[in-house]
C-alpha positions in Angstrom: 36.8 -13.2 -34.2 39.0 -15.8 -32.9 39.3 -19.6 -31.4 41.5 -20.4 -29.6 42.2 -23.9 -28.1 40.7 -24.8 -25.3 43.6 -26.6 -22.6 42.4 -30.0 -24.0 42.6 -29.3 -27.7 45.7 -27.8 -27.3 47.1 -31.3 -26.5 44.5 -33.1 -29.0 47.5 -33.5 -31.6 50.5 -34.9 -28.7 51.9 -37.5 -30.5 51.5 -36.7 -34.9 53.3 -35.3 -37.1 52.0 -33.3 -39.9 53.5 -32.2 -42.5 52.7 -28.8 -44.8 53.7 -28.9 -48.2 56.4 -25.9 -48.2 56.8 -25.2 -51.9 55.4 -22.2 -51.9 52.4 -20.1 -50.0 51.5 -19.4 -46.5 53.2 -22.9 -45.2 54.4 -21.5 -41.9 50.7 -20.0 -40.5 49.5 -24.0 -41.1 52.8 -25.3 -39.2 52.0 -22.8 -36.5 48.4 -23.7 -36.2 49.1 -27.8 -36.0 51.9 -26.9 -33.4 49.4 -25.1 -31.9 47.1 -28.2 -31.1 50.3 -30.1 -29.6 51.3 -31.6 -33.1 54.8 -31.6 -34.5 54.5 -29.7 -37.7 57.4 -30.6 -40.4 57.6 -28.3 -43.9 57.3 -31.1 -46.6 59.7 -30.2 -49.9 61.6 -34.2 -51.0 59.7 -37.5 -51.8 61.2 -38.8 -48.4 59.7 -36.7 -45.7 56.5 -38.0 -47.1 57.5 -41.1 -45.4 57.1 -40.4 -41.9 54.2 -37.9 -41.4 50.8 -39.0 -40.1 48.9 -36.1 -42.2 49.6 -33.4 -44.7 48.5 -30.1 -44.8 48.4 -28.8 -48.7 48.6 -24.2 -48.0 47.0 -21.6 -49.8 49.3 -19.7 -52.2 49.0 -20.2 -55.9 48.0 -23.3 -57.3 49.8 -23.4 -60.8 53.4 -22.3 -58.9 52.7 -25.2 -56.3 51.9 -27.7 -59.3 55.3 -26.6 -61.1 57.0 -26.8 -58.4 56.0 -30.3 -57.1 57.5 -32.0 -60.2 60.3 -29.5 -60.2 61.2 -31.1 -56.9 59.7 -35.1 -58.0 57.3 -34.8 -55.2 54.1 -35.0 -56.9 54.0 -38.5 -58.2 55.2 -39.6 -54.3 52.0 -37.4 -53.1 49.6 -38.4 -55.3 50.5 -42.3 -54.5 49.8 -41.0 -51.0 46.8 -39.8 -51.1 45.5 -42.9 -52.8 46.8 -45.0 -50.2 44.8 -42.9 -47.2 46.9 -40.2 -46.5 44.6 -37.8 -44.4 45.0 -34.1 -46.5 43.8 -30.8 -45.8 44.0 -28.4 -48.4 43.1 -24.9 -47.7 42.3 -22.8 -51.4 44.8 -23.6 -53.3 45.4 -26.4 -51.4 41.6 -27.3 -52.4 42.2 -27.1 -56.2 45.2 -29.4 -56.0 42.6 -31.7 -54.0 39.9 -31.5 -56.9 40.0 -33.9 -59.7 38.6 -31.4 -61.6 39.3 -28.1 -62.9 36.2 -25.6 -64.4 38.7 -23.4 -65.4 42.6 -24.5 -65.9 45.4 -21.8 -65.9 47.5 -22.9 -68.9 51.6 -23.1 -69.6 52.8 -21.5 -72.7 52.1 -24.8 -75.0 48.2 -24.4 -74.0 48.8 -27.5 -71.2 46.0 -27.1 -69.0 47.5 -27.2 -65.0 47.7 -30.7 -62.9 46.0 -31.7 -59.4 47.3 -34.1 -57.3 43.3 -35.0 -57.3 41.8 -37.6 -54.6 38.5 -35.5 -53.9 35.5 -36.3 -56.6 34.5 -32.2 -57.2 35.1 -29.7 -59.4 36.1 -26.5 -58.5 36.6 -23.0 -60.3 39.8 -20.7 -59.7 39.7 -17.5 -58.1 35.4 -17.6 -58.0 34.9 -14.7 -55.9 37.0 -12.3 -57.5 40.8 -10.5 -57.5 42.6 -9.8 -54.4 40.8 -6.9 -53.8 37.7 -8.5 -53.9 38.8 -10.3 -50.8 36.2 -10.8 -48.2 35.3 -11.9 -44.6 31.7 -13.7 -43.5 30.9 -16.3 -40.9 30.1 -19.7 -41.8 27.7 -22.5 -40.5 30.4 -25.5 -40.9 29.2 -28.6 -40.1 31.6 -31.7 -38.1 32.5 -29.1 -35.2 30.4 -30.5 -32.7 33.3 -31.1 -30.4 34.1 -27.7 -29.7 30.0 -27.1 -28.7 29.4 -24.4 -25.8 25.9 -23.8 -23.8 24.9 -22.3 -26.7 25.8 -25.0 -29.5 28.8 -24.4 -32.6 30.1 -20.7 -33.0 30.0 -20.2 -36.6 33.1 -19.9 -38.5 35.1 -16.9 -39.1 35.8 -17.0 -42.9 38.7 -15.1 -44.7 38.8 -15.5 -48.1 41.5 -14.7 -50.4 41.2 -15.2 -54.7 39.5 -18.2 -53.3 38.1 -21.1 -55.0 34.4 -22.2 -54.7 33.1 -26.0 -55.5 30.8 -26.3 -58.6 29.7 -29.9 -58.5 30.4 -32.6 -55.7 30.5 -36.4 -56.5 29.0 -39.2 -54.8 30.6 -39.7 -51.0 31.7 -36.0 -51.2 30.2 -34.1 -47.8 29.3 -30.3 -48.1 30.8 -29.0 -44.6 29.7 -25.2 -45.8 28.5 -22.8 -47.9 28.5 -18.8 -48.4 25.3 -18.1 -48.1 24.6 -14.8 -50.5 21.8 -13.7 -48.1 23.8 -14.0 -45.2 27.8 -13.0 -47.1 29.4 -9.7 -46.7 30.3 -9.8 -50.4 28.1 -10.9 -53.0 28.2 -9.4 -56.2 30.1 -13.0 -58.2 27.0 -15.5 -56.2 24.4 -14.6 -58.4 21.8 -15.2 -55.6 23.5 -18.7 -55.4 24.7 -20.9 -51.8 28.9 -21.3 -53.1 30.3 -24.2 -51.9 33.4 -23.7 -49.9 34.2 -26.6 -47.4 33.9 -30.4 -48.3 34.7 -33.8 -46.8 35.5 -37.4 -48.5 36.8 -40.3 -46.3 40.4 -38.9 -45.2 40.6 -36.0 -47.1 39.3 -32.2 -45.8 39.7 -28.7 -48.1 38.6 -25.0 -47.9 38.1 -22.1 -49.9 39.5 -20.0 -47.3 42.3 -19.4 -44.7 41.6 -20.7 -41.3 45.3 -20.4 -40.4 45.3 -16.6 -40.5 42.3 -15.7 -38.2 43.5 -17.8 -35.4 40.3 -20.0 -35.9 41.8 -23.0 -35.0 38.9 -25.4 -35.3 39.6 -26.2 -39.0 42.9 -28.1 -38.0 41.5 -29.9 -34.8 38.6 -31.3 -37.2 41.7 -32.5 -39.2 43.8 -33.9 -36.5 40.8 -35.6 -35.2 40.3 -37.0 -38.5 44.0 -38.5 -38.9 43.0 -39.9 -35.2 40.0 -41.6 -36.0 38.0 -39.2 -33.7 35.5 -38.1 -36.5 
């Protein structure tokens, strides 16, 4: 299942430019997607081309490499300085543990250093919650703040893909759940434990998922995030 842009949210990012944090992962699909709304979508990779973007996009891929690689290339310390300041971010899975201030469960380098976030959203998440790649699954999703794209017959769900995605395990004060997998309702189950997984969440200017949006061609994830950067919700 697929959603397309309507003629009008094909145009509702004319005028931004969003970058996509092009270390490593699926950084093209997100450029594609923001293009898609009428954005100009710029891979981010040097502490200078943080300078003239409206919005970042943080991809899925995998969160330690993305970590070592943002000092590698001095563009963490530039990010996180950011984000403090109001940089709107979207971070899809990994992109939602680089987000988290929090880690349950830290990869670690060969000295036993537990991995860095850029941080900025009050939650903790846990790595790879719903299993190995083969554990991979697909459900829809009730996600709250889509009411623009509302039909006769109110807010098609959400077409989730999920890939060694992350779930949220505790949300702090001014943290909004935007959805859950619901294990009575989820096409795979066996790691909930009979337990609603947190897997979307809002605070102020910054968005994340637990799963890809950018490779369904469900597009309403992005123009939620371009309508943030605009002030539209």
């Amino acid at each position: 299942m697929t959603n397309p842009l309507s003629d009008a949210s094909s145009r509702v990012g004319a005028g931004l430019r969003i970058g996509v944090l092009a270390l490593q992962g699926d950084f093209r699909e997100h450029i594609h997607a923001v293009e898609a709304a009428g954005a100009t979508g710029v891979g981010i990779r040097r502490p200078s081309e943080l300078d003239d973007i409206d919005g970042l996009i943080i991809p899925g891929g995998e969160s330690t490499t993305i970590d070592k690689l943002s000092r590698i290339f001095e563009v963490r310390d530039p990010l996180q300085k950011r984000i403090a300041e109001g940089l709107p971010v979207y971070g899809s899975c990994a992109g939602m543990i680089l987000l988290a201030n929090e880690i349950a469960d830290p990869a670690t380098d060969l000295d036993g250093n537990p991995q860095q976030t850029f941080g900025g959203l009050d939650i903790t998440v846990r790595r790879n919650a719903f299993g190995r790649q083969r554990e991979s699954f697909e459900t829809d999703l009730d996600f709250k703040g889509l009411d623009f794209s509302a039909g006769e017959s109110g807010v098609d769900p959400v077409h989730a893909v999920f890939i060694r995605g992350p779930w949220v395990e505790r949300v702090g004060p001014g943290v909004e759940v935007l959805a859950q997998v619901d294990p009575d309702h989820a096409s795979h189950t066996a790691t909930l434990h009979g337990v609603a997984r947190i897997v979307a969440v809002r605070s102020g200017q910054l968005l994340a998922t637990s799963f890809h949006p950018e490779v369904t061609g469900e597009k309403r994830v992005h123009e939620l995030f371009i309508r943030m950067i605009r002030g539209e919700a």
